[in-house]
C-alpha positions as CSV (number, residue, x, y, z in Angstrom):
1,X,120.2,67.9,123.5
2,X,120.6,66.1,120.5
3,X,121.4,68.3,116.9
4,X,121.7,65.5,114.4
5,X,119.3,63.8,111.9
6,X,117.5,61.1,112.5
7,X,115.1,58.6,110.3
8,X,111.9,58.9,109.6
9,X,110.8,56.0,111.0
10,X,112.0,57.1,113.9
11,X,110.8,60.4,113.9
12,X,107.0,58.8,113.2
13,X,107.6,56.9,116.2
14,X,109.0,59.4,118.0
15,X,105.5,61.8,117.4
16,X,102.6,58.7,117.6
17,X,101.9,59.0,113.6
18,X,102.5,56.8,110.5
19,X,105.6,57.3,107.9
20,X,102.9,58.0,105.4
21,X,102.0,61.0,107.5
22,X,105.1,62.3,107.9
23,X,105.0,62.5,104.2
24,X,101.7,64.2,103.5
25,X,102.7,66.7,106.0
26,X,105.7,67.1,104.6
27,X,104.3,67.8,100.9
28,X,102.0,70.0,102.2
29,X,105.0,71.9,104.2
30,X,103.1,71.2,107.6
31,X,106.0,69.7,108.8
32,X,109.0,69.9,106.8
33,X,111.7,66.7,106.3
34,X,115.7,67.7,105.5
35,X,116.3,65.6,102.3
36,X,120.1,64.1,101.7
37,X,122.0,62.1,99.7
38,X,121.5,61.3,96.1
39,X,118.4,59.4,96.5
40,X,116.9,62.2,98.7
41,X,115.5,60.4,101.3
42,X,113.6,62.5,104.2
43,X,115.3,63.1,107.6
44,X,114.1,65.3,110.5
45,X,115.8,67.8,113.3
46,X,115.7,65.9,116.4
47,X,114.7,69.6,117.7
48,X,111.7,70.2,115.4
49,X,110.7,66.9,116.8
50,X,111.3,68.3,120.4
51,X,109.1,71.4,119.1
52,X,106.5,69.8,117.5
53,X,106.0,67.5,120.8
54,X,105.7,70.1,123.0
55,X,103.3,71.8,120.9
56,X,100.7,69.4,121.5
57,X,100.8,69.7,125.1
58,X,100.7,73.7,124.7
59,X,97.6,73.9,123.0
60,X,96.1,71.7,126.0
61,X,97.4,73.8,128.3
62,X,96.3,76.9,126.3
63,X,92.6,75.6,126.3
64,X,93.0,75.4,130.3
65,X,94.7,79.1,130.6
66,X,91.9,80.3,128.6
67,X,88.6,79.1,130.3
68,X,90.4,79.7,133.6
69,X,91.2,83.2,132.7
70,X,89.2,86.4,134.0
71,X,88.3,88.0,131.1
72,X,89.6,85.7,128.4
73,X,91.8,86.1,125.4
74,X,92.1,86.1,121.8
75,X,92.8,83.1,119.9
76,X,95.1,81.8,116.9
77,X,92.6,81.2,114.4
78,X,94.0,77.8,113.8
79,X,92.4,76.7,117.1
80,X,89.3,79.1,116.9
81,X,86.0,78.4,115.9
82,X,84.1,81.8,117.0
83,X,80.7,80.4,114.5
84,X,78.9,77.1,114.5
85,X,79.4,77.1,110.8
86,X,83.2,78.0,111.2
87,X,82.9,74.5,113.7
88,X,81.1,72.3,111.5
89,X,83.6,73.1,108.4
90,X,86.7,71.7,110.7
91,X,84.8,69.3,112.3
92,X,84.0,67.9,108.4
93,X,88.0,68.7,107.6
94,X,88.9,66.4,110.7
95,X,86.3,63.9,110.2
96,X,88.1,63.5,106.2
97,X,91.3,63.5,108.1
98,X,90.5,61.0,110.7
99,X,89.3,58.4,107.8
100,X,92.5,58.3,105.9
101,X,94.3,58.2,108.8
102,X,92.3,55.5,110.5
103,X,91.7,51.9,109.7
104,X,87.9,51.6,111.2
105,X,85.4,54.4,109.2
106,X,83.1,53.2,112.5
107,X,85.5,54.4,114.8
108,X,85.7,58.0,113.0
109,X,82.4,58.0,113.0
110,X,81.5,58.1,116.5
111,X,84.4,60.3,117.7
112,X,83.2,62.8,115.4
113,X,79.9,62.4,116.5
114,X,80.9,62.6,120.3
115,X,82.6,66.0,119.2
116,X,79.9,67.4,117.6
117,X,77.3,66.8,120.4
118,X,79.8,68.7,123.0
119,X,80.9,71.3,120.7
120,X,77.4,72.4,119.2
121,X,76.1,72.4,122.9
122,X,78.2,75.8,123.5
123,X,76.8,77.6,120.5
124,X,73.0,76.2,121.0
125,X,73.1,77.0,124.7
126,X,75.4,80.2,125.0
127,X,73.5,82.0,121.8
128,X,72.6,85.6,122.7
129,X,74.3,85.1,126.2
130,X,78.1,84.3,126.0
131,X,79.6,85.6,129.2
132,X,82.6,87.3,127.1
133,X,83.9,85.3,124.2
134,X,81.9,83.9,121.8
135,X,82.8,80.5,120.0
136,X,84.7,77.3,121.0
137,X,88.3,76.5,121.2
138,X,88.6,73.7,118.7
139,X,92.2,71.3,118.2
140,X,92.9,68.2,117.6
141,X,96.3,66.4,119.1
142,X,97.6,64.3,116.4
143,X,100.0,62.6,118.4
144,X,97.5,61.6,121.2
145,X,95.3,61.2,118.9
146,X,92.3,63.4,121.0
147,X,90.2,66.3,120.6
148,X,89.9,69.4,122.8
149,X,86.9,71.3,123.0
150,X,86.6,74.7,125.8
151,X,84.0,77.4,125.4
152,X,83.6,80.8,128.3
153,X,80.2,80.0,128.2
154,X,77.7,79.5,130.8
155,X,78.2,76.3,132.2
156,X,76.3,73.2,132.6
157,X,75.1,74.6,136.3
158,X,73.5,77.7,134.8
159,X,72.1,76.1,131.9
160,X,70.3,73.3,133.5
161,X,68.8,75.6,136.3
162,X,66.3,77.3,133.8
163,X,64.7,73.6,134.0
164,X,66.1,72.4,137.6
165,X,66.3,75.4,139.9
166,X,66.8,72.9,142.9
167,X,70.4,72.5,141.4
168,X,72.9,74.1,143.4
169,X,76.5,73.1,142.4
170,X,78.4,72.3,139.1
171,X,79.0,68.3,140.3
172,X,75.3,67.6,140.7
173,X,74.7,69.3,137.4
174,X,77.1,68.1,135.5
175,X,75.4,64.3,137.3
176,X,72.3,65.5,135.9
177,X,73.7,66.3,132.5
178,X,75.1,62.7,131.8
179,X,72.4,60.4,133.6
180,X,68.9,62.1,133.1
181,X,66.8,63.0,130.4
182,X,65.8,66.9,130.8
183,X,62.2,68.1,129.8
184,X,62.1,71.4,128.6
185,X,63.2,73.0,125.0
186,X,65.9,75.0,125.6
187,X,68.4,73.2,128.0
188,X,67.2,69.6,126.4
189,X,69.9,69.2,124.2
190,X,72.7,69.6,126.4
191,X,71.2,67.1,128.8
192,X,70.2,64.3,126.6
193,X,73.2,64.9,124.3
194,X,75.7,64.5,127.0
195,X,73.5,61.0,127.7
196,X,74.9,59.9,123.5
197,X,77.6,61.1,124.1
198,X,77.8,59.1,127.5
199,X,76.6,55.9,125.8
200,X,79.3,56.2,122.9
201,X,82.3,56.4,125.1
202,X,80.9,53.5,127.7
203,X,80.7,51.5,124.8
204,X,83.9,52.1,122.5
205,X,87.5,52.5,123.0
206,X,87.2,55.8,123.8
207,X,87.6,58.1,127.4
208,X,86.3,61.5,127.9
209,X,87.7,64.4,130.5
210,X,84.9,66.9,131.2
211,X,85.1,69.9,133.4
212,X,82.5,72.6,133.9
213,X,82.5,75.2,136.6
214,X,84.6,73.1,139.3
215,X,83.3,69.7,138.6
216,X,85.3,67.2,136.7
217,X,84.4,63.6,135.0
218,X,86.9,61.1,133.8
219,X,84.5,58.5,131.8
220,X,85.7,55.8,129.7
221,X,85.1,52.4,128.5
222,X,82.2,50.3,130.4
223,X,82.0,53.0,133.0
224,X,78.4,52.6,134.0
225,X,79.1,54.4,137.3
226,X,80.3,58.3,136.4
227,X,83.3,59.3,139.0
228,X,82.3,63.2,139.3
229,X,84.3,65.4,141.8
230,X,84.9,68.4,142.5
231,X,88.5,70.2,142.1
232,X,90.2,73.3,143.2
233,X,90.2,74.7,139.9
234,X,87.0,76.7,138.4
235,X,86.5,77.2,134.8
236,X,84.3,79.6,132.9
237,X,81.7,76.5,130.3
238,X,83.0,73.9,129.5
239,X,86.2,72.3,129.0
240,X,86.5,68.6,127.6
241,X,89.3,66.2,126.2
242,X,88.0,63.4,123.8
243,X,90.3,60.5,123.4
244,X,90.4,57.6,120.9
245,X,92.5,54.9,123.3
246,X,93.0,52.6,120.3
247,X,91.5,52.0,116.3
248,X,91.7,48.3,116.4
């Protein structure tokens, strides 16, 4: 393992951001440099890079241990959204965060809005009948630069049978969800949202992983066929990964 110093350059290489980053998190003590020499330029611990690396993939695999588990767990605030208002305050924070951090406002623009459609659709289909825990998991992975969204709601499946009893498994649901426009006022917005939200990612830079009960989707870029199958894994709602694959 490696103990000494290195460059910031190298370290904002090392984590996928921009030196300028590096220093607004370190003013803000986010993510704090070790200053040296006279001129007190910033250097960082080769193991709080290590650490902040490995961070990111923790709270992925967090979101996973928690719609997976039986009965669910509490949550660090940080990544905790257990109101819609509570979402749509971070959701404004990351969209402000996104823009000076991104060269293309367009691009921010729709990634937000992709996030908003999939995270709102917990709260306005799970109100009054969370299985457990209310609210979203809510966390955005700098480095990766994509957004993780997971409720312990009801699923897709459940939701979409008040409309279409016929459906009898999460993969034709979750089909249903992306391709068709649903009649009917309560489960409408999570079927024709998921249809925006399938027209943004087919037509931008961006890829979407979406899970519900035991059905995944990998959908990406000019995509007009959805791959849907079914995996050995079942989840408790919805559990989906947002990713901006490049801003220019």
């Amino acid at each position: 393992m490696r103990f000494n110093l290195i460059k910031i350059g190298e370290a904002a290489e090392l984590l996928g951001v921009s030196i300028d980053t590096l220093r607004r998190w370190d003013k803000a003590g986010k993510f704090l440099s070790v200053r040296t020499g006279s001129k007190g330029h910033r250097f960082y611990r080769f193991s709080d890079i290590e650490s902040k690396l490995n961070s990111a993939s923790n709270y992925r695999n967090l979101a996973r241990e928690w719609v997976q588990s039986t009965e669910g767990f509490s949550l660090d605030p940080q990544v905790y959204c257990e109101t819609r208002d509570m979402f749509q305050a971070r959701l404004e924070t990351l969209q402000s965060r996104l823009g000076k951090m991104m060269p293309l406002e367009k691009v921010v623009s729709l990634v937000i809005a992709v996030a908003g459609e999939i995270g709102n659709n917990s709260f306005d289909h799970n109100l009054g009948n969370w299985s457990d825990i209310m609210g979203i998991f809510f966390y955005y992975d700098e480095r990766n630069k994509s957004i993780i969204l997971a409720d312990r709601g009801q699923g897709i499946l459940s939701t979409l049978k008040r409309v279409k009893p016929e459906l009898d498994n999460a993969k034709e649901a979750l089909r249903v969800a992306f391709t068709e426009i649903i009649s009917g006022r309560q489960p409408e917005a999570r079927g024709n949202g998921l249809k925006f939200v399938k027209s943004i990612i087919i037509n931008n830079s961006f890829s979407l992983d979406f899970q519900t009960g035991n059905a995944f989707l990998h959908l990406k870029q000019n995509d007009e066929d959805l791959f849907i199958q079914e995996i050995g894994t079942t989840i408790k709602g919805c559990f989906a990964t947002i990713k901006i694959e490049r801003t220019i």
